[in-house]
MARBAKOL-811697 format. One line per field, with one value per residue (C-alpha): residue number from 1; x, y negated, z negated. Coordinates in steps of 0.001 Angstrom, whole numbers. Each point is the difference from the previous one (the first is absolute). Layout:
num <- [NUM:...]
u <- [X:...]
v <- [Y:...]
w <- [Z:...]
This chain:
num <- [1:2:3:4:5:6:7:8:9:10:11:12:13:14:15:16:17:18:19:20:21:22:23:24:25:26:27:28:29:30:31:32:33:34:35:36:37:38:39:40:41:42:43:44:45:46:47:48:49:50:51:52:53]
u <- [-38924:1082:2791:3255:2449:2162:-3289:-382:3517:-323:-2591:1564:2355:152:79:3917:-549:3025:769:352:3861:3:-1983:2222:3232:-1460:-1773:3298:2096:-2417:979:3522:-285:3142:-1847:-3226:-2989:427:3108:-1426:-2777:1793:2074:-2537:-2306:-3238:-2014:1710:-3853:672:3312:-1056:-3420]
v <- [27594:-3618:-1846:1677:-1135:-2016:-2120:-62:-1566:-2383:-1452:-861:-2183:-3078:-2299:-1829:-3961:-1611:-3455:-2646:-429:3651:-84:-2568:1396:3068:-2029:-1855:3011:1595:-3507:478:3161:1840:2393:2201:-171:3786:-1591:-2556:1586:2862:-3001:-1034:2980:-1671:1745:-1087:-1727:-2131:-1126:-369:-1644]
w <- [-14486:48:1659:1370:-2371:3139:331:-3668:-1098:3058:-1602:-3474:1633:-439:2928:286:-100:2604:-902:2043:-115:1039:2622:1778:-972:1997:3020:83:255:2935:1554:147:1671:-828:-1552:1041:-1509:-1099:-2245:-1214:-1199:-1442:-1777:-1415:-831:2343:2936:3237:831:-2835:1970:3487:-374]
Protein backbone atom coordinates (compact mmCIF):
# COMPACT_ATOMS: atom_id res chain seq x y z
CA UNK A 1 0.00 0.00 0.00
CA UNK A 2 1.62 3.24 1.06
CA UNK A 3 1.45 6.75 -0.19
CA UNK A 4 0.23 7.77 -3.77
CA UNK A 5 3.30 8.79 -5.32
CA UNK A 6 1.75 12.77 -5.88
CA UNK A 7 1.62 12.82 -1.96
CA UNK A 8 4.85 11.04 -1.79
CA UNK A 9 7.18 13.48 -3.94
CA UNK A 10 5.33 16.44 -2.22
CA UNK A 11 6.81 15.49 0.66
CA UNK A 12 10.58 15.37 -0.36
CA UNK A 13 10.47 18.90 -1.06
CA UNK A 14 12.12 21.05 0.46
CA UNK A 15 10.44 24.10 1.79
CA UNK A 16 11.72 27.56 -0.49
CA UNK A 17 13.28 30.16 2.12
CA UNK A 18 12.22 34.04 0.59
CA UNK A 19 14.56 36.58 1.77
CA UNK A 20 13.87 39.62 3.01
CA UNK A 21 14.93 41.84 0.01
CA UNK A 22 12.55 39.61 -1.93
CA UNK A 23 9.83 39.84 -0.09
CA UNK A 24 9.73 43.65 -0.47
CA UNK A 25 10.70 43.82 -3.98
CA UNK A 26 7.39 41.70 -4.33
CA UNK A 27 5.14 43.66 -1.59
CA UNK A 28 6.48 46.73 -3.34
CA UNK A 29 5.48 45.68 -6.72
CA UNK A 30 1.73 44.59 -5.42
CA UNK A 31 1.94 48.37 -4.26
CA UNK A 32 2.34 49.86 -7.46
CA UNK A 33 -0.47 48.12 -8.86
CA UNK A 34 0.18 47.98 -12.53
CA UNK A 35 0.23 44.59 -12.36
CA UNK A 36 -2.24 41.80 -10.80
CA UNK A 37 -1.44 39.74 -8.27
CA UNK A 38 -1.88 36.67 -10.74
CA UNK A 39 1.40 38.41 -12.59
CA UNK A 40 3.21 39.04 -10.07
CA UNK A 41 3.08 35.93 -8.66
CA UNK A 42 3.59 34.08 -11.79
CA UNK A 43 6.81 36.55 -11.99
CA UNK A 44 7.96 35.40 -9.37
CA UNK A 45 7.04 31.66 -9.10
CA UNK A 46 4.95 32.31 -5.36
CA UNK A 47 1.22 31.31 -4.48
CA UNK A 48 -0.89 34.42 -5.16
CA UNK A 49 -1.74 34.12 -0.95
CA UNK A 50 1.78 34.77 -0.50
CA UNK A 51 1.15 38.16 -2.56
CA UNK A 52 -2.03 39.45 -1.30
CA UNK A 53 -1.74 38.77 2.44
Amino acid sequence: MGFPEHIWEAALTKTRRLSDPFKARVALEALRGDRTIQEIATRHRVHLNQVST
